[in-house]
N, C-alpha and C positions, 0 to 999 in steps of 0.2 A: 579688313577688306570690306568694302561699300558694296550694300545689295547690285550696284550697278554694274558693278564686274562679273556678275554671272549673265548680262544680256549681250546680246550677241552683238553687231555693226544694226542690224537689219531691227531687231527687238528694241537699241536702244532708239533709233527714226521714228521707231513705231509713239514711243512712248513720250519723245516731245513733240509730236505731232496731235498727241494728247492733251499735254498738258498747253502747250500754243490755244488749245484750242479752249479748253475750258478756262482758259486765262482772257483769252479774247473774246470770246463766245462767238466765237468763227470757228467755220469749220477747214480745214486745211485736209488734202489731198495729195499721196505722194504724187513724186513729180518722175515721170518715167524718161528713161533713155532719151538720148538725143544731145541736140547740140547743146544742151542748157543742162548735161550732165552731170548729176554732183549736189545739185538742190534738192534739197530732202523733203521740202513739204512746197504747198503754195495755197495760198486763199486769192483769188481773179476779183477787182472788183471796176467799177467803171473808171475809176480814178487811176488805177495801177495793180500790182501785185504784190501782197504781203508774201516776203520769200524767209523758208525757213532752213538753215543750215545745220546739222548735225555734224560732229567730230566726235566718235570715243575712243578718246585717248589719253585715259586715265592711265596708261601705264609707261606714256611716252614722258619724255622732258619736256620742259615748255616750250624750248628750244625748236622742237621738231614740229609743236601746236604749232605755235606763230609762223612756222617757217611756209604750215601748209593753207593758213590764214592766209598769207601774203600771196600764194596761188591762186586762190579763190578771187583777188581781187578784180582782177582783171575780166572776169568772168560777170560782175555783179556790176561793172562800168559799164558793159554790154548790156546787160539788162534791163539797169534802173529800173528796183524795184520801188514799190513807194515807201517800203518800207523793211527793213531786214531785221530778223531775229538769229541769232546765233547760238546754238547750243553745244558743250559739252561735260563729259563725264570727269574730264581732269577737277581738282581744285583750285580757283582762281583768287589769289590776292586782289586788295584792289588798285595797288601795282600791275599786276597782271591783267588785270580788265582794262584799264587804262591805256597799257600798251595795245591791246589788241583793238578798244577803241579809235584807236592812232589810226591802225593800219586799214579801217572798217571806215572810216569814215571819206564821205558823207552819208552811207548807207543806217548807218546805225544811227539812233537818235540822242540814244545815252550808253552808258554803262548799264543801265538796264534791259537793255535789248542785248545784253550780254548774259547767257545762263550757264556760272558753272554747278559741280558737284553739289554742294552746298543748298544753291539757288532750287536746283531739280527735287532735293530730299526735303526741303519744304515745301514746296507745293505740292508732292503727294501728301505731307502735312494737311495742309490747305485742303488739297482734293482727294478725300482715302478711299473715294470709289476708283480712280486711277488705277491706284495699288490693285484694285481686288480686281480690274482687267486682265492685269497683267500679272499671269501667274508665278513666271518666274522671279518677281520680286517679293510677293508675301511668301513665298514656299523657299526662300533663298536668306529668311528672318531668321534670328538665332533662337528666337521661340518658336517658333512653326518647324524647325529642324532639331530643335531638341524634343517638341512633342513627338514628330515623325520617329526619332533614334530610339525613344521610350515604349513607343505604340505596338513594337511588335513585328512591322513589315522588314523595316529595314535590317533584323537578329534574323527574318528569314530569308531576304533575299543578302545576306550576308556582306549590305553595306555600308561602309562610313559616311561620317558625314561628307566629307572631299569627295564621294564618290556618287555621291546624292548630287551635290553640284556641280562633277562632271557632265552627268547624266543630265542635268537638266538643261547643262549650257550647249549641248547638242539637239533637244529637244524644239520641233518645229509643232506648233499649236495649229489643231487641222481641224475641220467640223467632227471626225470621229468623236472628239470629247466632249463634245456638247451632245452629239447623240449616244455618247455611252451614257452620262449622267441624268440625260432624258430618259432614255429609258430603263435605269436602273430604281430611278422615285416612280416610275409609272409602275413598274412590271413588281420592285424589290429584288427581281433576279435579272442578273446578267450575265452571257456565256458570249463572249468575245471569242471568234474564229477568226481563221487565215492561214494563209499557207506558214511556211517556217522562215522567220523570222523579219516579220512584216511589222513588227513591233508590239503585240498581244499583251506581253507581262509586261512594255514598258506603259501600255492604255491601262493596261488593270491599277498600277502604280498610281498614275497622274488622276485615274479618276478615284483611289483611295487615299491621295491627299490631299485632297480637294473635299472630303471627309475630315480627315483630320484635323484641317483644319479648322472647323466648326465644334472640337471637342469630342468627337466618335473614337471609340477605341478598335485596332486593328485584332483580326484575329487568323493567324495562315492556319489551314487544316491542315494537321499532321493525316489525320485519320476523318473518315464522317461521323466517328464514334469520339472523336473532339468537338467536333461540333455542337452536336446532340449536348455535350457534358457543359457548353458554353453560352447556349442559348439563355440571355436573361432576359426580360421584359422591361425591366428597370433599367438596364446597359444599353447606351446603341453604341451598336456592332458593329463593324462590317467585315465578313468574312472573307476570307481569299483562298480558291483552290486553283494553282496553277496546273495546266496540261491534264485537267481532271481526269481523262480518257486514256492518259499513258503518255510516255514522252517518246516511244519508236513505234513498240508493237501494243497490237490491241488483240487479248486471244479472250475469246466467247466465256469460260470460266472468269475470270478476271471481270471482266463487265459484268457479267449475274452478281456476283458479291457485290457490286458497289451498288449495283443497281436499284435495289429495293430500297436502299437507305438513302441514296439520293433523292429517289422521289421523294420519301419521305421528309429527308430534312428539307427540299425545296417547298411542300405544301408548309412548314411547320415556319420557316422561315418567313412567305407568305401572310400568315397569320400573325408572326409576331409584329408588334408596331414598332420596334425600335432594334429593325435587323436587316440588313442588306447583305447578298451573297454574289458573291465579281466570280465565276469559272474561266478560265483560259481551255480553249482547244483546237488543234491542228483542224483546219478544215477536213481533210481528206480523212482523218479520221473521227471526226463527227458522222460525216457522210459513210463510213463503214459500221460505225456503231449503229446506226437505223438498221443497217439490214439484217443485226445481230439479236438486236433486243427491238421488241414491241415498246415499251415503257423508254426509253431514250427518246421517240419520236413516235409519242399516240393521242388519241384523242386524252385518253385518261392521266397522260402526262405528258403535255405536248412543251418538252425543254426549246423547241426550235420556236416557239414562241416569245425565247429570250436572247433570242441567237442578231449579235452585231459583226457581222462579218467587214471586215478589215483590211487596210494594206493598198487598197485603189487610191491613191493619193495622186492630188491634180499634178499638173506637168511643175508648177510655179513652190510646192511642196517638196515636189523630188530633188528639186536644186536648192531648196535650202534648205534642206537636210543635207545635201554633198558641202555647201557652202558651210552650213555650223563644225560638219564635220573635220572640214578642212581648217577652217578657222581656230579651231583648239586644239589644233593637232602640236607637236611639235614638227614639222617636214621643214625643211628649208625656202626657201624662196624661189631656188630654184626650179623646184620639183613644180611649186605653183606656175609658175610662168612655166615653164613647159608643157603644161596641162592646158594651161589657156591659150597658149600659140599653137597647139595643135590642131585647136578644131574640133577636139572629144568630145567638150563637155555635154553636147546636145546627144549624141551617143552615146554617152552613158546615163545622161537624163532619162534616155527615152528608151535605153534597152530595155528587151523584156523578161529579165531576169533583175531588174534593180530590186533593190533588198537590203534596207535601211542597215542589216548584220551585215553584208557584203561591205556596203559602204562604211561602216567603222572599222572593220576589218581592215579594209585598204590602206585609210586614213590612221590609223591607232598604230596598229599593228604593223608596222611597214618594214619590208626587210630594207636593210642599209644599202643591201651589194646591189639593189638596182639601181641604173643610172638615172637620171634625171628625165633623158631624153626618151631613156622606154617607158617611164612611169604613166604616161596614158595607156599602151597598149597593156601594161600590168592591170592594171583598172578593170578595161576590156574582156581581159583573159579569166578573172576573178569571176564578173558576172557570167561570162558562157559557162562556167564550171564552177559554178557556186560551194559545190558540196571538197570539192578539191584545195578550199584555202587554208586549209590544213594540213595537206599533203609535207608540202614542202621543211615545215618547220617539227611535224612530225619523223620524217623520218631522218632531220639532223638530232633526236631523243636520243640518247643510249639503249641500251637493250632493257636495262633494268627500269626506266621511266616507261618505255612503251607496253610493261608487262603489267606494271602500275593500273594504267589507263585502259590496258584489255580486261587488267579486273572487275575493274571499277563499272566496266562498259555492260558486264555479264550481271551486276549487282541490280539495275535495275530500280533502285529504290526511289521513290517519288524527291525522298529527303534527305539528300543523301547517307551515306551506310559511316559508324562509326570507323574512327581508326582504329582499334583494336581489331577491329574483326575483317575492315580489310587490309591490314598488316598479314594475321593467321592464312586469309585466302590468297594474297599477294605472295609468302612466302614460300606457299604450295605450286604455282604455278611456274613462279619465276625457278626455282630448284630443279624442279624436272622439266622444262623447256630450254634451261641451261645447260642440263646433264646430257639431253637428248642431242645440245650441239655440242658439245666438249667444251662448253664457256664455264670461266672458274663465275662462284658470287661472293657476294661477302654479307657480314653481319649489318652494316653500315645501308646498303641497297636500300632499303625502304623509304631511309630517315632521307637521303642524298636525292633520291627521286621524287619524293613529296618537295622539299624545299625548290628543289628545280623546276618543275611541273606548276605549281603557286601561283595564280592568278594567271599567267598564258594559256594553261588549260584547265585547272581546277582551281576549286574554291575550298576555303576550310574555315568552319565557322562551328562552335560550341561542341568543338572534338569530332565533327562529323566533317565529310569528305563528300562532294562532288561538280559534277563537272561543272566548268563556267560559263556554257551554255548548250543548248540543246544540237547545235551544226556540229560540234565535234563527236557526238553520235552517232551524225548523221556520215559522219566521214568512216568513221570505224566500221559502221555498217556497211558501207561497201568498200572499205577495204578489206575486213576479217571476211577472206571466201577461199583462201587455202586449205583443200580436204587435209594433207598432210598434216599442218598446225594446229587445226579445229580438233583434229585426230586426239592430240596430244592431251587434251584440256579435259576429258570427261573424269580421268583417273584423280586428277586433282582436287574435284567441289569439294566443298565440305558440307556447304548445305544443297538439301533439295530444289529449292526456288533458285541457286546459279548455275545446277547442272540441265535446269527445264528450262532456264533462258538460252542457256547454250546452245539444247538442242530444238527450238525454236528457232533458232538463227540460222541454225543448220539445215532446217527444212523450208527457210527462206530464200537460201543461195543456193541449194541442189535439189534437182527437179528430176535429175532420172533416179531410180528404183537402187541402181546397183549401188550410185553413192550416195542414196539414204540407208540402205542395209547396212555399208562399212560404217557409218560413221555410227545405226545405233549400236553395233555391236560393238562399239567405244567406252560403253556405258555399263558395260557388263560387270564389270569390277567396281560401278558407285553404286550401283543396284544391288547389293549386297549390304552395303553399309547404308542404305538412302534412309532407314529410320534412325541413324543415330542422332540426326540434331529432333531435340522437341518441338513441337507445334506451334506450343505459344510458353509465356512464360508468368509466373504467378508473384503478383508483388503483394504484402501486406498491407489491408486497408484498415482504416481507423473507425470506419463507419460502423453502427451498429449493425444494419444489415448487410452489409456487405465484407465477406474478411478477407478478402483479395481482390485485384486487377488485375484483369486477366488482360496482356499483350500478344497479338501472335506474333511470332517469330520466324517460323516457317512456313510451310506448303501443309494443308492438312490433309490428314488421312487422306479423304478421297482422292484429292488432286495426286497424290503423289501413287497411289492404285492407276490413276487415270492413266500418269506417265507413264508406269509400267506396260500396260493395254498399248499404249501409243508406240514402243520403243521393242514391242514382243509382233504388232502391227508390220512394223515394216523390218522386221529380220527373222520372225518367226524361231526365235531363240526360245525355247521351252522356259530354263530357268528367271525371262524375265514376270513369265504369268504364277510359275514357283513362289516368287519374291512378294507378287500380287499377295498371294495366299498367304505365304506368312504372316504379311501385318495386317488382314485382314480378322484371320484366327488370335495372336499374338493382343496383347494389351501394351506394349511399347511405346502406342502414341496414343496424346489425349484426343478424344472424339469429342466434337464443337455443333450441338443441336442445329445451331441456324447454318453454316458451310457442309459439314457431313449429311444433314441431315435431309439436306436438299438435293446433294449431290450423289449420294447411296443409289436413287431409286435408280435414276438416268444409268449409272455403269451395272446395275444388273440388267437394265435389258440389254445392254451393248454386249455383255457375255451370253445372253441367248442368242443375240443375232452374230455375232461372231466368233466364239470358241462354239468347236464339233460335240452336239448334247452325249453323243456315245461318249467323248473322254472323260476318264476321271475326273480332271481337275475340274470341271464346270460346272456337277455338280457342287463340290465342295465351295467351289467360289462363290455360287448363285446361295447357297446356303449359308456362306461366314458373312453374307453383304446384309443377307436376311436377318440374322442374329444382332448386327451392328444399329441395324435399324430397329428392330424392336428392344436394343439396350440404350439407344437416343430416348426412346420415348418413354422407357421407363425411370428413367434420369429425372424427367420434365422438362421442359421445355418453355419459353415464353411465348404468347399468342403469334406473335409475329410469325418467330420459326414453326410453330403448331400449323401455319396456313400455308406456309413454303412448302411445309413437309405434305402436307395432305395435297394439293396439288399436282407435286413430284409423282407420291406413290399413286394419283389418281392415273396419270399420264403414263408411267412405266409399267405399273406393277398390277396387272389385270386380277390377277389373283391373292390379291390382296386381304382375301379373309380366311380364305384357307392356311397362310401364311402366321396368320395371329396377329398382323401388321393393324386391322380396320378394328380388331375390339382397343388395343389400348391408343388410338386414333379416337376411337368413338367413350373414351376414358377421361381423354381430356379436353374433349368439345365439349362430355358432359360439365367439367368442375368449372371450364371457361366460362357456361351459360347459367351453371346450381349456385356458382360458388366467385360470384362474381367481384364481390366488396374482399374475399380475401387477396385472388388476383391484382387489385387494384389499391392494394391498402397502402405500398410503398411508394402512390402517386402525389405530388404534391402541387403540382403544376398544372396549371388550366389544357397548357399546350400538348401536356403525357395524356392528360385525360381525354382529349381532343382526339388523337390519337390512336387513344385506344378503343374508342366509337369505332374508328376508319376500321381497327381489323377485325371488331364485331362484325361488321359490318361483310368485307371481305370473307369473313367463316362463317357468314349465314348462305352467299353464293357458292361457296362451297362443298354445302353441306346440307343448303335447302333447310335449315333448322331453324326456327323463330329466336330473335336474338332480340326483340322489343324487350324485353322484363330486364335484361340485363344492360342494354342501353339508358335506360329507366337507372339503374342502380350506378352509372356511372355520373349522370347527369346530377345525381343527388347529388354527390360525390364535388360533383362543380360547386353547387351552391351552397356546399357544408364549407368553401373553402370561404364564403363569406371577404372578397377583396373590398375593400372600402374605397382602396384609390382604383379609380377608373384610368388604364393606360391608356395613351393616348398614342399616335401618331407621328413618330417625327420626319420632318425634312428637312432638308436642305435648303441654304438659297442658291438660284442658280448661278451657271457661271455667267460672267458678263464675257456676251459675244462679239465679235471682232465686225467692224463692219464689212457687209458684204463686197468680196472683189471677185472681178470678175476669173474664170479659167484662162483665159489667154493671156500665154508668157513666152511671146516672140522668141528668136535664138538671139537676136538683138537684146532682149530684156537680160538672157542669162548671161552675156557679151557682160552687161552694164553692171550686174547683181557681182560676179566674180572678180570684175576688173579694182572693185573693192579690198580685194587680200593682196592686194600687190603696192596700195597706200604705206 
């Protein structure tokens, strides 16, 4: 297949109006709507008009080329231009130029003024700045798509090559990506915002191949503790964290853990010279996150500094995005021409819910059983109800598919969740929400519900499972708000992190008292078993100082005490603050310095300010939190969690020395500030050492403690590492920008632009 085939009617005008032009050294202008409709370029000069025709119809017979040659001609008798160029995408014999010469003349001068297939892929020969305009042809190379398949992006976003080039042959080139890749070499950090599904991950893409293609290696964050593990000097990188913030909900715990490492890896990224960081996030919750955390949006880490907000696309961009969209579609002919005799297309240009996922949805996605003649008002009905284009084909799933996707929905995982383990939590839920209606299952469910489920609604790539995009969450979330069903689901979890998203959801949809009481007291039977999954989980490492990797896997200690408080909060059920105390007294779960140790102090004041001081239990609980935290620190801890944690207890725990909590506190600020070169002895990198200035630094405001001698000792530390090559800087070149056209794109223009799919 010819790079030519992935441009679109509109991309392939674009690009002989290009090459017309650098072949002549004239500049040629499309030639807009009107009686002279159909001309795809023009150069005006005193003598006449150089007029330039496009046809791509490489997929046609020649038969239907010349038939529509022969159309044209009558059009160009009218004209008399002084001179005509003709271009297309087909491959032309010189038989076939010949004949079309026939039918061309006296407008054509020779065969030369005739461009097929052939003719076009030598002159980007000739002129391979062309090429590198026009993105969709170098990114559509079978080198540039097998770097891309190798790089890393496409194992994450889980797609083929064919599916690379769908994606691109829909893809409408808007200033967004010249201003994402501007400021991505200005700033090295970029956080693309917008509402949902404004096209965010498909900008993060286009502006990471447009890397790669310069030789940069991709790198998706599983974790920011990948990151960190990935940061080279010698490598350029570019990293990718999509929906960094969460793909539904954002709850205040959840953002403090990423929180601290964020900043960090974004200074650290900053400093390195061959590292670029792409974030994807929902606008609205960008805008929630400020009011959660200081550090998301402060002086001292001002991320909104990187923030390219998205999705405002001119009027002339929205229709051709409907136009690519339609154009690759499979729909019949009919369905077009009824779109276009209706009169929609300007209404649905201009609704204000257009949404570039709506629009493939419409066009990809299309059910059969509508007719032709409703297909615009289907259109219509999509945008008023965006989040509803799931409705329909959802609820033709079986029971056992749609219990699949309630799983899946409760799992939450950035990346998505293996199949092994949402088989175990699929099999729990589907069984007893079966049993509850008298529905028989079978052994088979899983395997029959995955393969059906399969790129309509999810994705499965490297044994892991999830959805195929962020709207069908969006759908679930307002669909799942039956108390009765929601009921069903708590006895089921297996782990702690999908019985706490469940009931997050459940204090999303119900706002009176009485049915948040019923539904915590749903949980009463998984709060009993809530520590049997572990925290994290311990792999064997090769390293000399290191003899495991630690993963988490679950909810740690505190959060899952937290749940407890939360779920004893709104039903006042003795045994969930019982449960509290068990795993707090209990060694069942591992305790994690930098998560526990942060989050200990905050829930012991929450139990003075909320459990009654006369009850038993609150002693004991203010006492086993007490204990918890003084066995973090005598653990030790790393500087970082040592600053977390002394901040925490400065904030919660007033009495803090009477506790025993401030000497072994004041234990290890000593050996941080005595005992500095051992601290720092498994550093090897300019950028850890860098780093670990910042939280000297941070624990001298802490602590009011002079931290210059030990600053001193890291610095040596820099210069014993003795680098000889001086790193340098790398960038980019830019992209070559389109030249400037104006916003105004008449309902006539959109008339002329679609009248195109019906050739």
């Amino acid at each position: 297949m010819s790079n030519l085939d992935n441009l679109s009617p509109l991309d392939f005008e674009e690009l002989c109006r290009d090459i017309a032009s650098q072949k002549m050294g004239l500049s040629f202008s499309a030639f807009g709507p009107g009686p002279d409709g159909g001309i795809d370029g023009r150069h005006s000069t005193a003598e006449g008009d150089i007029i330039l025709q496009c046809k791509h119809y490489s997929s046609t017979p020649f038969s239907g080329l010349k038939r529509s040659v022969e159309k044209e001609k009558d059009k160009l008798d009218i004209l008399k231009p002084k001179q005509y160029l003709f271009f297309t995408s087909q491959s032309l014999t010189p038989k076939k130029s010949a004949q079309l010469e026939q039918v061309l003349s006296p407008h054509v001068f020779s065969t030369n003024d005739i461009l097929g297939k052939e003719d076009i892929e030598a002159a980007l020969r000739d002129f391979p700045n062309i090429e590198k305009k026009h993105m969709k042809l170098w990114l559509s190379s079978t080198a540039v798509l097998e770097r891309i398949l190798l790089s890393g992006l496409e194992a994450y976003t889980h797609a083929t090559k064919e599916e690379i080039l769908e994606e691109l042959a829909v893809y409408v080139l808007n200033p967004s990506l010249h201003q994402a890749i501007e400021q991505l070499e200005k700033e090295k950090v970029l956080v693309i915002s917008g509402q949902p599904g404004v096209g965010k991950t498909t900008l993060a893409k286009m502006v990471s191949y447009h890397y790669l293609k310069e030789d940069w290696q991709f790198v998706s964050i599983n974790s920011l503790e990948d990151g960190f593990s990935k940061l080279n000097n010698e490598q350029k990188t570019v990293f990718f964290f999509d929906d960094f913030l969460g793909r539904i909900e954002l709850d205040r715990q959840t953002l403090l853990q990423k929180d601290n490492a964020l900043s960090l890896f974004v200074k650290r990224v900053v400093r390195a010279p061959n590292a670029r960081f792409i974030l994807t996030t929902r606008a609205h919750i960008f805008e929630e996150a400020k009011l959660i955390s200081d550090r998301v949006d402060s002086t001292k880490f001002h991320l909104a500094k990187y923030l390219l907000d998205v999705g405002q696309y001119t009027r002339k961009v929205r229709a051709e995005i409907l136009f690519n969209h339609l154009f690759t579609s499979t729909l019949e002919g009919q369905y077009i021409e009824s779109l276009i005799e209706s009169d929609s297309l300007s209404d649905i240009i201009d609704h204000r819910n257009y949404n570039p996922r709506v629009i493939a949805f419409v066009s990809s996605e299309f059910n059969q059983d509508i007719s032709p003649i409703d297909y615009p008002s289907y259109i219509l009905d999509a945008l008023d109800h965006p989040e509803m284009i799931w409705s329909k084909p959802f609820n033709s799933l079986s029971s056992s598919s749609k219990h699949l996707l309630i799983t899946l929905f409760f799992q939450k995982t950035i990346f998505g969740v293996k199949i092994e383990e949402l088989r175990s939590q699929f099999s729990r839920l589907h069984r007893n929400v079966c049993d509850f209606h008298g529905q028989p299952t079978s052994l088979e469910d899983f395997n029959s519900s995955l393969r059906s489920l399969e790129s309509g609604f999810i994705s499965i790539s490297g044994g892991s499972v999830d959805f195929v995009n962020p709207s069908v969450q969006d759908f679930l979330k307002s669909y799942l708000n039956d108390k009765e069903f929601l009921g069903l689901l708590p006895t089921v979890a297996i782990k702690a992190m999908w019985a706490k998203n469940l009931w997050e959801h459940m204090k999303t949809v119900f706002k009176e008292q009485e049915d948040l009481k019923y539904c915590a007291h749903k949980f009463s039977d998984f709060a009993t078993k809530i520590d049997s999954s572990p925290t994290q989980s311990k792999t064997p490492h090769a390293s000399l100082f290191e003899r495991y990797t630690i993963r988490f896997t679950d909810l740690s200690l505190s959060v899952r005490v937290e749940f407890l408080f939360d779920l004893w909060t709104y039903s006042n059920y003795t045994p969930f603050l019982d449960k509290a105390l068990e795993l707090l007294e209990s060694s069942n779960l591992d305790i994690d310095g930098g998560r526990d140790g942060r989050d200990l102090p905050e829930l012991h004041c929450w139990v003075c300010e909320h459990v009654e001081e006369s009850s038993s239990i609150s002693n004991r609980l203010l006492r086993a939190i007490e204990e918890k935290i003084r066995e973090i620190l005598k653990q030790g801890v790393h500087i970082e969690d040592l600053n977390m944690i002394i901040d925490s207890v400065d904030t919660y725990i007033p009495n803090k020395k009477e506790l025993g909590i401030q000497k072994l506190i004041d234990y290890w600020v000593d050996f941080e500030l005595s005992c500095t070169s051992d601290s720092i002895a498994q550093l090897d990198l300019e950028s850890e050492l860098s780093d670990h200035i910042v939280f000297l630094e941070e624990l001298s405001k802490l602590t009011n403690r002079d931290v210059e001698d030990a600053k001193n000792t890291v610095y040596d530390r820099i210069s014993e590492l003795d680098e000889h090559e001086e790193a340098f800087s790398e960038s980019i070149s830019p992209l070559a920008k389109e030249s400037e056209k104006g916003d105004i794109f008449s309902d006539e223009d959109i008339k002329s632009l679609f009248a195109n799919l019906l050739k």
